[in-house]
matplotlib code that plots the C-alpha trace (Angstrom):
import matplotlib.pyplot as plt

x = [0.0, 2.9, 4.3, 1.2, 0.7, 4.3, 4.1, 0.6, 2.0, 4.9, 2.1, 0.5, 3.9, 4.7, 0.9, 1.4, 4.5, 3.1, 1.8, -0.3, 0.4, 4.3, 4.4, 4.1, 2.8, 5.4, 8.7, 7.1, 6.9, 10.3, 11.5, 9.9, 11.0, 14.4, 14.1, 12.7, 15.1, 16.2, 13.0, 12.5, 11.2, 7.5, 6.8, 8.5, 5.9, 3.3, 4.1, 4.5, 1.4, -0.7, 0.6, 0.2, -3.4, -4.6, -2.5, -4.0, -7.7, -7.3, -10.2, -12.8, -11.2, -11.3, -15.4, -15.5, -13.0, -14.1, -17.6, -16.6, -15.5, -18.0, -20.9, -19.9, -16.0, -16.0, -14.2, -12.0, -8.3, -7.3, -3.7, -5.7, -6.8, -4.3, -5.5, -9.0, -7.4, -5.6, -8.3, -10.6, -8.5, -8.3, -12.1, -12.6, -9.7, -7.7, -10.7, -10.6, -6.9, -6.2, -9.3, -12.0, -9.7, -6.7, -8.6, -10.3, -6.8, -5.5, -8.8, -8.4, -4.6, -5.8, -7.5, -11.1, -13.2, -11.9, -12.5, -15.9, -17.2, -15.2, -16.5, -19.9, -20.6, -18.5, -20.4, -23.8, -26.1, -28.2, -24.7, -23.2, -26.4, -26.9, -25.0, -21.9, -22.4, -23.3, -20.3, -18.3, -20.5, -19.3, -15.7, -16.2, -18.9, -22.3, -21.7, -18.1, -18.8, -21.6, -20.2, -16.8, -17.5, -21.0, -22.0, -18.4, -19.4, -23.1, -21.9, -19.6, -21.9, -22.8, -19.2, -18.5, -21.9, -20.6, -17.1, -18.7, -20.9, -17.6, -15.9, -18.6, -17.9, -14.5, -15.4, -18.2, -15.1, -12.8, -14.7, -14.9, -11.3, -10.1, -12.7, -10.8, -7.3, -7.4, -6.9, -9.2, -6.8, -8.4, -8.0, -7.7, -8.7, -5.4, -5.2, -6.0, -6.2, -10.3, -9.8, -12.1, -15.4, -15.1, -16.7, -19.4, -18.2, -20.2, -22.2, -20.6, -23.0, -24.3, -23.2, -25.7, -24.9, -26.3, -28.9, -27.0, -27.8, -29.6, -27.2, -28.4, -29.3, -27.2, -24.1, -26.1, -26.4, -23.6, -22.7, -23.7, -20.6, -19.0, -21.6, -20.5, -17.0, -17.1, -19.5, -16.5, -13.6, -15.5, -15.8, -12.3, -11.4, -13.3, -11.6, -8.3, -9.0, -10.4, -7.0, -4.7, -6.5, -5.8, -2.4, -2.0, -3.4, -2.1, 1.6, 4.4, 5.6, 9.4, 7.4, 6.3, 9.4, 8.6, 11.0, 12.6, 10.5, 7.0, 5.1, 3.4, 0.2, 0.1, 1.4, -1.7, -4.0, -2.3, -3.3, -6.7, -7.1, -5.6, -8.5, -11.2, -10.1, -10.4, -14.1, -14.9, -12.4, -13.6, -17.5, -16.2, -14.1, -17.2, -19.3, -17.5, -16.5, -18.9, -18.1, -18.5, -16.8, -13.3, -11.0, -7.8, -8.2, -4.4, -2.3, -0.4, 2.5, 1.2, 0.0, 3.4, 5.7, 3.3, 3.2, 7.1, 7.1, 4.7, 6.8, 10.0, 8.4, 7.4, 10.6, 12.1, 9.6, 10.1, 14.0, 13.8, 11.6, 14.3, 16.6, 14.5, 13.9, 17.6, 18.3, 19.0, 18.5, 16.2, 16.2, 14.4, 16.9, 17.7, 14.0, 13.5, 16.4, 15.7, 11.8, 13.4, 15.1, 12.5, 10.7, 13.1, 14.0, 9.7, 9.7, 12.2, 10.0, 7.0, 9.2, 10.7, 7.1, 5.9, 8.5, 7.5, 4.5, 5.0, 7.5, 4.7, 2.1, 4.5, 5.7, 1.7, 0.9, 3.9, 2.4, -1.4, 0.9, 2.3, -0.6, -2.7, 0.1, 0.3, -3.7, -3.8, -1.2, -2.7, -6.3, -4.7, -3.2, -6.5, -8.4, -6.1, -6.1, -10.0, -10.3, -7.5, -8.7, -12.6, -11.1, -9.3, -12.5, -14.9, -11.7, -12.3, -15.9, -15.9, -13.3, -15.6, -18.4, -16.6, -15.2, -18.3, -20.1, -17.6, -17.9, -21.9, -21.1, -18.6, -21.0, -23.8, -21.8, -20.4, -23.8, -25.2, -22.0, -23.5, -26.8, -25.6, -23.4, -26.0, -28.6, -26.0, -25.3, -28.6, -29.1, -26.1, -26.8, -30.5, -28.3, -26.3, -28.9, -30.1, -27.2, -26.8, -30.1, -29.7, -26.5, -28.0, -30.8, -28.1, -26.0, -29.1, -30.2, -27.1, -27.1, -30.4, -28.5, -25.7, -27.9, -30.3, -27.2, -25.8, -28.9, -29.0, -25.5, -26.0, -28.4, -27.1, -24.2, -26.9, -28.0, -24.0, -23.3, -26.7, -26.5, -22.3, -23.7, -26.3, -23.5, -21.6, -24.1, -24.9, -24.4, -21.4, -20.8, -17.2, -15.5, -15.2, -16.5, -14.4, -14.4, -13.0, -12.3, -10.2, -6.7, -4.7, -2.3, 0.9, 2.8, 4.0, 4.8, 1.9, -0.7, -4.0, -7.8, -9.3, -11.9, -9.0, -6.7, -9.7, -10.5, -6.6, -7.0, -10.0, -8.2, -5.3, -7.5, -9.5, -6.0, -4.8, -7.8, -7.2, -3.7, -5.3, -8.0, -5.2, -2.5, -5.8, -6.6, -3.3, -3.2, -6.2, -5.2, -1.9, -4.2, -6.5, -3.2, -1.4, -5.1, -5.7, -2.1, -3.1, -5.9, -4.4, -1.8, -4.2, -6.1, -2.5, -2.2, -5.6, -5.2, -1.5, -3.3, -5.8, -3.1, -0.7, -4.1, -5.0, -1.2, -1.3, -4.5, -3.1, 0.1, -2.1, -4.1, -1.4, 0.2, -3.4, -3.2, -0.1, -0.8, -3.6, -1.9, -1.8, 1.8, 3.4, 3.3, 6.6, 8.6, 11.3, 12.6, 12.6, 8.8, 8.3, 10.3, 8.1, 4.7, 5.2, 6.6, 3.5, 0.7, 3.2, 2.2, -1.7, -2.1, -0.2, -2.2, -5.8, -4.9, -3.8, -6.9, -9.2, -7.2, -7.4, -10.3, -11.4, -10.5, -13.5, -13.6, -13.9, -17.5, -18.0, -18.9, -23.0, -22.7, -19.7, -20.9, -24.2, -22.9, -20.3, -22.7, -25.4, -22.2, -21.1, -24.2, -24.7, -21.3, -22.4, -25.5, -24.4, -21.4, -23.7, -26.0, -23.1, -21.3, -25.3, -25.1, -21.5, -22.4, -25.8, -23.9, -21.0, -23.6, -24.9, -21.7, -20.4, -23.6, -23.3, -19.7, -20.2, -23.0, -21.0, -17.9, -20.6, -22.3, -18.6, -17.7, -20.9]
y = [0.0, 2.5, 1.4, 3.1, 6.2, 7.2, 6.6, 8.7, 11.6, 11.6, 12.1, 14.9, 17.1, 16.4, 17.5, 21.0, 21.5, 21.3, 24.7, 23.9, 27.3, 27.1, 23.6, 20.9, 17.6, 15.5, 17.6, 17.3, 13.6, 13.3, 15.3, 13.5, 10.2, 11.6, 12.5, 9.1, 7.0, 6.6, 4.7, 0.5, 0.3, -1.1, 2.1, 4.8, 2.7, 3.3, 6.9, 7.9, 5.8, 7.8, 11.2, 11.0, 9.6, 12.5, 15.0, 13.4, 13.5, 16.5, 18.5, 15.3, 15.4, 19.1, 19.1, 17.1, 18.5, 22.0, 21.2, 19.7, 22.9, 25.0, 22.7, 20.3, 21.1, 24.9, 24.1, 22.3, 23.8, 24.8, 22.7, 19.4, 19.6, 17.4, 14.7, 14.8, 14.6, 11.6, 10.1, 10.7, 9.0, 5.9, 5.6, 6.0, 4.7, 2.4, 0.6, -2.6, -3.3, -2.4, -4.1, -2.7, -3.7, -1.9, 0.8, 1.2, 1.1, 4.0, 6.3, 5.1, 6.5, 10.0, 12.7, 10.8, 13.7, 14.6, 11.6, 11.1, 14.4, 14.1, 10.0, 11.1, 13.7, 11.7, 8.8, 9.9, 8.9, 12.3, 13.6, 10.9, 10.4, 14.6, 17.3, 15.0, 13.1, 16.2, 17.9, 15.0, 14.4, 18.3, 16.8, 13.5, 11.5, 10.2, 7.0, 6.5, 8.3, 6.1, 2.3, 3.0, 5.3, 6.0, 2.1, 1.0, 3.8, 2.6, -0.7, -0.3, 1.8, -0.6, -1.6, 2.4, 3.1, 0.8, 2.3, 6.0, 4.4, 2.9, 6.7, 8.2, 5.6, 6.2, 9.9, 9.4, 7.6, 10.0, 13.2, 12.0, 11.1, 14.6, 16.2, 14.5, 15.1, 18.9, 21.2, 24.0, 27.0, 29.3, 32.9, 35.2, 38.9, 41.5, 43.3, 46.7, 50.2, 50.7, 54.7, 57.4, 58.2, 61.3, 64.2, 66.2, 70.3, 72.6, 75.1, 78.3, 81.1, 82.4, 86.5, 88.6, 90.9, 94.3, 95.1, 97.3, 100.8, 100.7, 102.7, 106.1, 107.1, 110.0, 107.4, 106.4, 109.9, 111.9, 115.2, 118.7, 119.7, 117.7, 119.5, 123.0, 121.8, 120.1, 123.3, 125.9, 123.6, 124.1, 127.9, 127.8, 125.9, 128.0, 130.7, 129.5, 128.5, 132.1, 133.5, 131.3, 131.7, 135.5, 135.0, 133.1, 135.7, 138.3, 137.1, 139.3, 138.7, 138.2, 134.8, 133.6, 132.4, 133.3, 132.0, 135.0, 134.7, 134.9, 137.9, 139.9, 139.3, 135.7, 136.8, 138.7, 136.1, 133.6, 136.0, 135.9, 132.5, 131.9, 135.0, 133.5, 129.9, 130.5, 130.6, 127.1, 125.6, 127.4, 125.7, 122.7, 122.4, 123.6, 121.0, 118.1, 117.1, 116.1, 116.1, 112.3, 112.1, 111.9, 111.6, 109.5, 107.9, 109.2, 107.9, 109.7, 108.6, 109.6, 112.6, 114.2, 113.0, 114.7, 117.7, 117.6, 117.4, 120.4, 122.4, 121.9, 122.3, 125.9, 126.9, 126.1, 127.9, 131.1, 131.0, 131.3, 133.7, 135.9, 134.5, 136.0, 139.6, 139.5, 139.6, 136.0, 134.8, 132.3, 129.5, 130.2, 129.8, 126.4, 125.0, 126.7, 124.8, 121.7, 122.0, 121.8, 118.7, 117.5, 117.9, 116.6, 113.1, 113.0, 113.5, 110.8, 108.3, 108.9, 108.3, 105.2, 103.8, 103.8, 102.7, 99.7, 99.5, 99.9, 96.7, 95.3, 95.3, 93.9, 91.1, 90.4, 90.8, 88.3, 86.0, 85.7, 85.2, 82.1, 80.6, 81.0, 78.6, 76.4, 76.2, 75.7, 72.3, 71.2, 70.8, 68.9, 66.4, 66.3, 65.2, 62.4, 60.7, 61.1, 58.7, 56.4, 56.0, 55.3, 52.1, 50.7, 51.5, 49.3, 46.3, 46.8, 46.4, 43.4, 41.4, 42.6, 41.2, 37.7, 37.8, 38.8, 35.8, 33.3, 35.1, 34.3, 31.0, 30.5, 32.5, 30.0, 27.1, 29.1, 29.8, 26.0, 24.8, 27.6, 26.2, 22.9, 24.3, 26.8, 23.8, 21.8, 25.0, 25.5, 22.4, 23.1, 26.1, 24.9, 22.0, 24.9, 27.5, 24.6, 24.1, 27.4, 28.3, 25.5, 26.9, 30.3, 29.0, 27.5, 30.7, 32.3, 30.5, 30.9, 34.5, 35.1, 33.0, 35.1, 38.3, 37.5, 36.3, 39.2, 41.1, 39.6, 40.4, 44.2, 44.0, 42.8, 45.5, 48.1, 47.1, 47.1, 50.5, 52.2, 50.8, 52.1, 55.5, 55.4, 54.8, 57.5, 60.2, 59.6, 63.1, 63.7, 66.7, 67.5, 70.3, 73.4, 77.1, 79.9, 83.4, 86.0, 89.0, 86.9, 87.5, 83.8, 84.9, 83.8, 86.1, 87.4, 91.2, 92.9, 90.1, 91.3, 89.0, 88.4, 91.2, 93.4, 92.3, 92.6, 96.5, 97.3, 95.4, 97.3, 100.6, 99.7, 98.9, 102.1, 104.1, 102.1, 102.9, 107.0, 106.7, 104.9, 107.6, 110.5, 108.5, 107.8, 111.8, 112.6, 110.4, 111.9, 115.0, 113.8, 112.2, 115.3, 117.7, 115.5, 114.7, 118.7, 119.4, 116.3, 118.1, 121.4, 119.4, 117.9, 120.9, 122.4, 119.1, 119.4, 123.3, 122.0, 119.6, 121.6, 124.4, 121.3, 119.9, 123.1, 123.8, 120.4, 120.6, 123.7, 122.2, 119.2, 121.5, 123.4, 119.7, 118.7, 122.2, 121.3, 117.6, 118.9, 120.7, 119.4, 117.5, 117.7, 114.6, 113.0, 113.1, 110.3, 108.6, 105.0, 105.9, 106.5, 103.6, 101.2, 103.0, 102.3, 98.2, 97.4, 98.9, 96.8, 93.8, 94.7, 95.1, 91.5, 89.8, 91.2, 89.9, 86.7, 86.2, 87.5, 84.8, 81.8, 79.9, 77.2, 73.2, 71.1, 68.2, 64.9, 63.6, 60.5, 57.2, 57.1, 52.6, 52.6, 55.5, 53.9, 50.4, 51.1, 52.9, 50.0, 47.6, 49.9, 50.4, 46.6, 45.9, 48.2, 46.8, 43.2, 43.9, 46.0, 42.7, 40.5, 42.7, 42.6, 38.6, 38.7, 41.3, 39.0, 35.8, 37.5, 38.7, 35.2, 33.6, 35.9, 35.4, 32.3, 32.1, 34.8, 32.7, 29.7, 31.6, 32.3, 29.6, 27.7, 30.5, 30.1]
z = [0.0, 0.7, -2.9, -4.5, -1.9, -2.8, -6.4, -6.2, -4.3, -7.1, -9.5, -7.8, -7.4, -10.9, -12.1, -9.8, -11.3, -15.3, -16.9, -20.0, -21.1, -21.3, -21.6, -24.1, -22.9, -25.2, -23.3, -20.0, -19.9, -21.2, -18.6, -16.2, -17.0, -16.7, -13.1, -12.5, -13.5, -10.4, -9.8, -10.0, -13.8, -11.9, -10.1, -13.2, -15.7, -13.2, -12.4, -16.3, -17.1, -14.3, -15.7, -19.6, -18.8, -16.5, -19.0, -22.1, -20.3, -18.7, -20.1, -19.0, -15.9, -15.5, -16.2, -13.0, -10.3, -11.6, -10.8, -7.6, -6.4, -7.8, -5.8, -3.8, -2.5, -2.3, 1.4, 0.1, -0.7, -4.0, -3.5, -3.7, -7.3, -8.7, -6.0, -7.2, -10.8, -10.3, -8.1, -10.9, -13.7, -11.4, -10.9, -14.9, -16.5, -13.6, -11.4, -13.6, -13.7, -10.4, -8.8, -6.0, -3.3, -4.1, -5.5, -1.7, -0.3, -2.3, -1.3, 2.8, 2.1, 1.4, 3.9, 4.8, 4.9, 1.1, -0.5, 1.4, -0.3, -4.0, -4.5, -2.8, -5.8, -8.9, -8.7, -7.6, -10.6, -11.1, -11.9, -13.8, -16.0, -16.1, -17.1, -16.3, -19.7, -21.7, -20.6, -22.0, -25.3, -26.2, -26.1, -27.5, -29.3, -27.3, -27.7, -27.1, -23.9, -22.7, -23.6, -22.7, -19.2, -17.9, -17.7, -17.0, -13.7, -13.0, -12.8, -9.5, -8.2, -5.5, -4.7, -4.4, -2.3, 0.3, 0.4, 0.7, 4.1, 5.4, 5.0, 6.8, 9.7, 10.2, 10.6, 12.8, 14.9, 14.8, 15.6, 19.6, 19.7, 18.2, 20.8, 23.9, 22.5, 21.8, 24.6, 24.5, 25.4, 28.3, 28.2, 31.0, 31.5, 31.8, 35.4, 33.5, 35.8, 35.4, 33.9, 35.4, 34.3, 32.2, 33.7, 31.8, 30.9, 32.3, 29.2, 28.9, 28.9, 25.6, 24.9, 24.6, 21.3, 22.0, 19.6, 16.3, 15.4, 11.7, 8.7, 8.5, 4.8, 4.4, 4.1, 0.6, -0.6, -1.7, 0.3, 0.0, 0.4, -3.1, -5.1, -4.5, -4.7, -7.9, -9.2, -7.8, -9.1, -12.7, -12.1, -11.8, -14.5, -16.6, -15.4, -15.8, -19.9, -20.2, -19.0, -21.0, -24.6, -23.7, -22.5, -26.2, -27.8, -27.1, -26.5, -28.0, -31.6, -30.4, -29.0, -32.2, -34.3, -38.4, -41.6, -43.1, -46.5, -45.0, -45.4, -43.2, -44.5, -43.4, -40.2, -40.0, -41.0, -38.4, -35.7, -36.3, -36.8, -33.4, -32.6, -34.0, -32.5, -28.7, -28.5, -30.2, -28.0, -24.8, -25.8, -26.8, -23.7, -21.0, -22.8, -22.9, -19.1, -16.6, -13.1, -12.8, -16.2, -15.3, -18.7, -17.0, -13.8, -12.1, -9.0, -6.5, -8.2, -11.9, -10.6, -9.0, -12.0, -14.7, -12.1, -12.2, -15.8, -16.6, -14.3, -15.8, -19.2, -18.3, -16.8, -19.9, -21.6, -19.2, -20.1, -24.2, -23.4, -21.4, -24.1, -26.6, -24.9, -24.4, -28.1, -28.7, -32.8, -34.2, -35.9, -39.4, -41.9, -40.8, -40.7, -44.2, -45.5, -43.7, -45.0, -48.8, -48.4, -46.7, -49.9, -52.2, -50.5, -50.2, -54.0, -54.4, -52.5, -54.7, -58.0, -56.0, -55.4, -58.7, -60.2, -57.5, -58.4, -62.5, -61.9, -60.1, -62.8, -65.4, -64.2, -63.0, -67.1, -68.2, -65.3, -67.3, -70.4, -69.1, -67.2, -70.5, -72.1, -69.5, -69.1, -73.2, -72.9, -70.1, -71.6, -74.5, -71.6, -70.3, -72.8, -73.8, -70.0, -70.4, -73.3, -71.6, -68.6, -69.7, -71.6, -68.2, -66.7, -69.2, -68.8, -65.0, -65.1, -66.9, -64.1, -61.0, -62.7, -63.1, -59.3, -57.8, -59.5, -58.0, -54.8, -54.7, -55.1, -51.8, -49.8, -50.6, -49.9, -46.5, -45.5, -46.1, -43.5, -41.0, -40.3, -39.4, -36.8, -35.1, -34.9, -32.4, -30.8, -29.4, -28.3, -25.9, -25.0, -23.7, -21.8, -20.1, -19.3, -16.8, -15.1, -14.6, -13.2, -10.5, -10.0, -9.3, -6.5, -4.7, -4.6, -3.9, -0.8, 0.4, 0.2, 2.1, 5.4, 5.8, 5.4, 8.4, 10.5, 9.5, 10.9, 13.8, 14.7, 14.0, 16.0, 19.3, 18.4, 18.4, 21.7, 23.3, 21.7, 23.4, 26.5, 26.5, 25.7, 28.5, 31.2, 29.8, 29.9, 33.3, 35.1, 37.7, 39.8, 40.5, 41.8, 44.5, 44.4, 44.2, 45.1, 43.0, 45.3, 47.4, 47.5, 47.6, 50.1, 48.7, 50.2, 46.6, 45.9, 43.5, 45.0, 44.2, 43.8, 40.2, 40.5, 40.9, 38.2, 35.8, 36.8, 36.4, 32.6, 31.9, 32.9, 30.7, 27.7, 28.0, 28.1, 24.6, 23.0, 23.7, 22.4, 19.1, 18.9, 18.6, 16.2, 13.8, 13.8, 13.3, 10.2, 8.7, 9.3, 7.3, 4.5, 4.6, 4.1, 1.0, -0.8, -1.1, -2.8, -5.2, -6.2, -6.5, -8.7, -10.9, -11.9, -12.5, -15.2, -16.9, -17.9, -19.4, -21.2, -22.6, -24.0, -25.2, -27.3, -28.7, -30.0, -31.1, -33.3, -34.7, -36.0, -37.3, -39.1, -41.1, -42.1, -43.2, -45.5, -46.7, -47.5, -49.5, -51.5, -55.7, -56.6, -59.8, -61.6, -61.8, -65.7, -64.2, -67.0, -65.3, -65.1, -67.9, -69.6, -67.2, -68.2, -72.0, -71.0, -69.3, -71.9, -74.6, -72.5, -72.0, -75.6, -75.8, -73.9, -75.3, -78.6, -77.7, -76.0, -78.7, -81.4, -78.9, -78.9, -77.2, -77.8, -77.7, -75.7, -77.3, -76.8, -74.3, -75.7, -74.5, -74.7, -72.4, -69.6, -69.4, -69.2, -66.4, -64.5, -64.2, -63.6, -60.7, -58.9, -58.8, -57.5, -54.5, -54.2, -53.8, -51.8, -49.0, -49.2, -48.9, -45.7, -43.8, -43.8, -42.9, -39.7, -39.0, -39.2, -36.7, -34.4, -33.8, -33.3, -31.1, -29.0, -28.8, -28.0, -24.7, -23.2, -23.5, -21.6, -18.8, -18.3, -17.9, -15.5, -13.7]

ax = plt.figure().add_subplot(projection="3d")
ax.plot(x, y, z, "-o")
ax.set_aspect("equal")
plt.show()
């Protein structure tokens, strides 16, 4: 007996150790029979025997063990597959060479409870006669299956049946004996310090918020005071423009630099223009700003470096005009000269430009010249790849036509094959959505016990957890009374009671608060002091803007008088060189399109269009027709193929 429990266990290490993924059956046996050699010849035939059956069979054995653990053995560890295997190959393959007694020798070898369970479900006959055989007539034919395995099975049934009752005995047996050897281990409580009950705060008092003041209106409504303000800061302003468009007016003339050739008489009309101008810019200027309306929105910053800036700009001004009251020259005879060649190189841009632009136009003119060759051959090559490729088309036509009726043909065969195959498929899928339903009541039963002892233990902790929280908010009353105008008596220097100490606090708080009260008026006073000479700045700014616009707008409009001024038209001879090139060219290119005329296309053949268009449009009608029973037929199979994967997962 130990001869065949050793040989067995050799078995089952060698079955752990083969992969079917990495392996190949073939190399794994010859590997094995290397390590054995060691062996007596009777136990390595035996051994190698055992293994190439339960590798060769693996998938029959596989549809048992598998559904041993799914139903039957889900206690059972995962390590003792390849014993079930092997035991399985002996009951099938082995029973009638090795005989019953032997046979009942190796299962009393193995784990009692184990074997009871695995030959209890393998050879109960509901099993064997059920799904058992159709699991095996999917790998191999029906009646192969039954002549040479199910009756071989049904006949030691009796034999087996009294082996399985003689299993249960010896466990009835040895369930007393394990009960008297184990020691049951006792625990015992830890001598734990029992902490203190915690003792419940006692509720601070709630503040009482004196009751708020509501917001008077006048804090929505703008002051009295801002509204004559702004009105006497525009009185002021208005003032102020007043004086300077007199001031301008009536400067002196040694103010007002003039070129030596300029006569008087334009002198004179400058002066009254800049009469005559004051009064639309004095409107224009008290109609436009509104005292919400502010045009540039200035920092302090922005405000003191354009205040700095005005400032030097007039100090500048005051010194050439003591320059000029001194007896100091102008400058006139220099800006007339520099106004000529101003002219000049401005002339020589305009001839510069249209030469540009005379270039321009040419070389656009010789550009239609050669895109109407080029558009003239390529019409010519046009028209012969039309009449080329309408002949490969009508050869084309004519193959599809031939391929597509040998393609009709394979599909029909294809499509004959088919229906055979779906016929056995629903038969075992029928087969299988049985199994799996009884599958599913089991798990489902199951399910419903552990969720009610579940309840019930949720239960019982509710019940712990409330009856903890009632002990814990049982009320405790702990501690002494204290009075606060009691001085501790220490003996310390500056020992004073509580009430005391919070007067003195009080007094010092009361004293902070003054000092905080005259710092704050002193910085407002401050703010007060630098926002006023802001101001005063800024209304220094906006009458310098308003006499730098106006000088402004009268220089822009003497450029605009000049600008407007008629040019002579340039004689350059480049120009004119370019001019008589490029009407050359236009009248090139009108008569070369009044002699070309158009090449006609050579008509299409109406037999061959109307041939190869009925051909095409039933080559896409037959191949949509042919890719719909390709996607139906793919459908189904895939179908079919996922329910099978689930049921043999189930």
């Amino acid at each position: 007996m130990a001869y065949y429990g050793k040989c067995i266990e050799t078995v089952i290490e060698q079955l752990n150790k083969f992969q079917p993924e990495k392996d190949s059956p073939e190399q794994f046996l010859e590997a094995t029979s290397t390590a054995l050699q060691t062996l007596s010849p009777q136990k390595q035939a035996f051994i190698l025997e055992l293994l190439s059956g339960c590798l060769e069979y693996r998938k029959l054995l596989a549809v048992v063990v598998d559904a041993f653990y799914v139903r039957a053995g889900w206690l059972c560890p995962r390590a003792d597959y390849s014993l079930f295997q092997v035991i399985c190959y002996l009951a099938m393959f082995q029973l009638q060479e090795l005989g019953f007694q032997l046979f009942c020798d190796i299962v009393r070898a193995q784990p009692v409870d184990k074997m009871h369970k695995f030959l209890g479900f393998f050879f109960n006959p509901l099993n064997l006669c059920s799904w058992i055989k159709d699991e095996w007539s999917l790998i191999y034919e029906t009646a192969h299956v039954r002549e040479n395995w199910i009756d071989p099975l049904m006949r030691w049934q009796p034999e087996v049946q009294e082996l399985i009752h003689q299993l249960e005995e010896v466990m009835a047996n040895q369930l007393p004996r394990s009960k008297t050897k184990a020691r049951v281990t006792e625990p015992k409580e830890f001598n734990l310090t029992v902490p203190r009950p915690r003792a419940i705060p006692v509720p601070e008092p709630v503040p009482v918020v004196a009751k708020s003041k509501p917001v008077p209106r006048s804090t929505y409504q703008p002051p009295k005071e801002q509204q004559l303000l702004e009105m006497a800061k525009r009185f002021n302003r208005w003032k102020a423009e007043e004086l300077l468009l007199q001031a301008n007016i009536e400067e002196m003339r040694c103010a007002v630099p003039r070129s030596q050739g300029e006569p008087p008489m334009q002198a004179s009309k400058k002066k009254l223009q800049l009469r005559l101008m004051p009064q639309i810019m004095k409107t224009s200027k008290l109609t436009f700003y509104e005292p919400s309306e502010v045009p540039v929105k200035l920092n302090t910053a922005a405000i003191l470096r354009e205040g700095s800036l005005y400032q030097r700009q007039v100090e500048k001004e005051l010194q050439r005009v003591d320059q000029l009251v001194d007896g100091a020259g102008d400058f006139s005879e220099f800006l007339e000269w520099q106004k000529k060649m101003q002219a000049k190189d401005r002339e020589e841009e305009l001839t510069a430009g249209e030469c540009r632009r005379l270039l321009g136009k040419l070389s656009r003119e010789e550009a239609i010249l050669a895109r109407q060759h080029v558009t003239q051959e390529n019409k010519q090559k046009a028209n012969q790849k039309k009449e080329e490729t309408a002949e490969l088309l009508q050869q084309c036509a004519e193959r599809r036509l031939q391929e597509e009726k040998s393609m009709k043909e394979l599909v029909e065969q294809v499509t004959e094959a088919q229906k055979n195959v779906k016929l056995v498929q629903m038969k075992l899928l029928k087969d299988r959505r049985q199994t799996v339903q009884e599958v599913m009541e089991e798990s489902r039963e199951l399910l419903q016990r552990s969720a009610e002892t579940a309840k019930e233990e949720q239960k019982r902790r509710c019940e712990l957890i409330s009856q903890l929280r009632a002990l814990e908010t049982q009320p405790m009353r702990k501690g002494k009374l204290v009075d606060l105008t009691q001085i501790p008596g220490y003996g310390l220097e500056g020992e004073m009671s509580v009430v005391e100490l919070r007067e003195r606090l009080a007094l010092l708080k009361e004293s902070q608060r003054r000092e905080e009260e005259e710092k704050r008026d002193q910085i407002i006073q401050g703010k007060r002091a630098r926002s006023q000479d802001l101001q005063n700045r800024v209304e220094q700014i906006s009458l310098c803007r308003a006499a730098m616009g106006r000088s402004a707008a009268l220089r822009w409009e003497e450029k605009k008088a000049r600008s407007a001024a008629p040019g002579v038209p340039s004689q350059d001879e480049r120009v004119l060189e370019l001019q008589r090139k490029v009407e050359e060219k236009v009248a090139e290119r009108r008569r070369k399109q009044a002699t070309l005329k158009p090449v006609p296309a050579p008509a299409p053949r109406p037999a061959c269009t109307k041939a190869w268009a009925h051909l095409e449009e039933q080559h896409w009608r037959d191949l949509q027709q042919s890719r719909e029973r390709r996607l139906r037929a793919l459908q189904q199979s895939t179908s079919a193929a996922g329910h099978g994967r689930r049921l043999e997962a189930a």
